[in-house]
C-alpha positions as CSV (number, residue, x, y, z in Angstrom):
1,X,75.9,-14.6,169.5
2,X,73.1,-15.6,167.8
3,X,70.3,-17.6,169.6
4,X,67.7,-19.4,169.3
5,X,68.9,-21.7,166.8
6,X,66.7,-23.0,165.6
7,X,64.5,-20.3,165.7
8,X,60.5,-19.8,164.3
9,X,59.4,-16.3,164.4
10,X,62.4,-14.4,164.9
11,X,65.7,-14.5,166.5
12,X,68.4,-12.7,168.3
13,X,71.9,-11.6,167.7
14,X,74.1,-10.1,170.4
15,X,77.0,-8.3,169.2
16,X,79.8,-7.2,172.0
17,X,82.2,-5.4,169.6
18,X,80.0,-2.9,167.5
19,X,76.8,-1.1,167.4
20,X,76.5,-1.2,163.7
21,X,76.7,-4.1,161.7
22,X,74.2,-5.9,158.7
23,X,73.0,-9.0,158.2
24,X,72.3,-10.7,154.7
25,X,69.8,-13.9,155.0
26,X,70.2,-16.7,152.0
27,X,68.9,-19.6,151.5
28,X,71.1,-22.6,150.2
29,X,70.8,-21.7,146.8
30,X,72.5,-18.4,147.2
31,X,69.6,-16.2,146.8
32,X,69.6,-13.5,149.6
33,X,65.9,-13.8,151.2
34,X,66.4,-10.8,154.1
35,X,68.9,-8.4,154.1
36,X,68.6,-5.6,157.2
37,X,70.6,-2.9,158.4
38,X,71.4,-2.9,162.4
39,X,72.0,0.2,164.5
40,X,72.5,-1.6,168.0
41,X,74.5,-3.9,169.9
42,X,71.4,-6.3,170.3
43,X,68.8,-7.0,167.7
44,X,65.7,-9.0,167.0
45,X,65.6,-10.2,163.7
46,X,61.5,-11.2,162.1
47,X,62.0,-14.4,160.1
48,X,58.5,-15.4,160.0
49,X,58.0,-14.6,156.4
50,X,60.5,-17.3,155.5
51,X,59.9,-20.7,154.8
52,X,61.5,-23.4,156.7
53,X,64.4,-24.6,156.2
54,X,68.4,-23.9,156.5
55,X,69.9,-20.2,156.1
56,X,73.0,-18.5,156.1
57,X,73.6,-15.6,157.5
58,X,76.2,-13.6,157.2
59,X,77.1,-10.3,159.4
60,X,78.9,-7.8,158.3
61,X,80.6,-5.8,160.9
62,X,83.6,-3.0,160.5
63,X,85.5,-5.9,162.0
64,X,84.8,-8.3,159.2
65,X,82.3,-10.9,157.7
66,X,81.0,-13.6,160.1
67,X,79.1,-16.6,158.7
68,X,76.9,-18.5,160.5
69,X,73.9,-21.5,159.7
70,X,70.2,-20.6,161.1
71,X,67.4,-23.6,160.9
72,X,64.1,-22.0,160.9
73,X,61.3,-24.1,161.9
């Protein structure tokens, strides 16, 4: 889960099936703008540095990759 969306200062991310994951931020050129390790099952991710616009985001888990769209406002 990953709310809210859009978000403006930061947002969350809820993961049910592992503690551990990462999380890689790009914008739509491909360039990775935030990349963060994550050592629980719920995090709060700082996104205020980053210009508005549309990211993706993909989490990495040792369950696979999930990709998701983030508009940051």
């Amino acid at each position: 889960k990953l709310y809210p969306n859009p978000a403006s200062h930061h947002f969350t991310i809820e993961s049910l099936n592992t503690p551990l994951f990462s999380i890689s931020i790009s914008d739509l050129m491909g360039r990775t703008v935030l990349k963060q390790s994550i050592h629980q099952q719920n995090a709060t991710v700082d996104v205020s540095g980053l210009s508005k616009g549309i990211y993706q985001i993909a989490i990495e888990t040792g369950q696979g990759l999930i990709v998701k769209k983030i508009a940051i406002e």
